[in-house]
C-alpha positions in Angstrom: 0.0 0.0 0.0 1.1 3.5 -0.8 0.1 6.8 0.7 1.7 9.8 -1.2 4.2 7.7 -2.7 5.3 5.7 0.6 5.3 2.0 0.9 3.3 1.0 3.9 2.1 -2.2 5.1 -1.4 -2.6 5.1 -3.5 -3.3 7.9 -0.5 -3.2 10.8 -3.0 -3.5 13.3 -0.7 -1.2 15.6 -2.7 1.1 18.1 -1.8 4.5 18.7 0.6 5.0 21.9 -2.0 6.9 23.8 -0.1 9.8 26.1 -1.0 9.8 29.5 -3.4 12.3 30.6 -2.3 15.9 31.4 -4.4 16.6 34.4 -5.3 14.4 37.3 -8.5 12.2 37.4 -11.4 13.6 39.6 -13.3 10.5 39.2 -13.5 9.9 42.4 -14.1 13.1 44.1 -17.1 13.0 41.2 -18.5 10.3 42.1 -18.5 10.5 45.9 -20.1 14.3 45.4 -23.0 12.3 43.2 -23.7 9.5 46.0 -23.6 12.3 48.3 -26.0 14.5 46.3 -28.7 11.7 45.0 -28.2 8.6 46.9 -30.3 7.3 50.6 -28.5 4.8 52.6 -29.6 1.0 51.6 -32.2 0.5 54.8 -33.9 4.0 53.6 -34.4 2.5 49.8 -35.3 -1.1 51.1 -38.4 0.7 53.4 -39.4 3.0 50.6 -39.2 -0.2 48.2 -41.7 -2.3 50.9 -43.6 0.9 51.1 -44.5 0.9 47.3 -44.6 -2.9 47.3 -47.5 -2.5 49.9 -49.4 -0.8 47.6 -49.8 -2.5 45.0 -52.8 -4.6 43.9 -52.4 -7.6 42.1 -54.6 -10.3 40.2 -54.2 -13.9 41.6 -52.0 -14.9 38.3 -49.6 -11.8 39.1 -49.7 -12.9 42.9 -48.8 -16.8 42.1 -46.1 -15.8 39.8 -44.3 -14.0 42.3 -44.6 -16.8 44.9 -43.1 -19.2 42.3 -46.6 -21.2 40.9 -48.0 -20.7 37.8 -51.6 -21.1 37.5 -52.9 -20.8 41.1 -52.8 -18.3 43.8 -50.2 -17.3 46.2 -51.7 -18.5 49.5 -52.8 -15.6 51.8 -50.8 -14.5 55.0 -50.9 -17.2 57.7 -52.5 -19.9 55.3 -50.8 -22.4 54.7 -50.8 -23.8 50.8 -52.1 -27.0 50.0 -49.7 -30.0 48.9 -48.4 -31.0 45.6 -49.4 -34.2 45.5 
């Protein structure tokens, strides 16, 4: 391959040498500020989470596939399911 009257191999799959940056990284002073700014602490998000899951209303197919069953309803609180068998 020529370019402007050069021989050059084609294709020499060499990379650029990539120079190292000129400034120091703030990625971590950035993303500390952004937990600080728009993040709760994990308990806070899990109660919010059970708050919204509360409030929800669900059919009986919606309510068995959550539980793990297809086809039947998940058993109400303090019932016990019936057997498999």
């Amino acid at each position: 391959m020529t370019i402007d009257g050069e021989a050059y191999d084609p294709f020499s799959a060499e990379t650029l040498k990539v120079l190292p940056a000129t400034h120091p990284s703030l990625r971590h002073q950035i993303i500390e500020a952004s937990r600080r700014k728009y993040s709760i602490p994990a308990d806070a998000a899990k109660k919010l989470i059970a708050e919204e899951e509360a409030g929800i209303f669900r059919s009986a197919q919606e309510k068995a596939a959550i539980a793990g069953k297809t086809g039947e309803a998940a058993p109400a609180a303090g019932q016990n399911p019936e057997p498999l068998i």
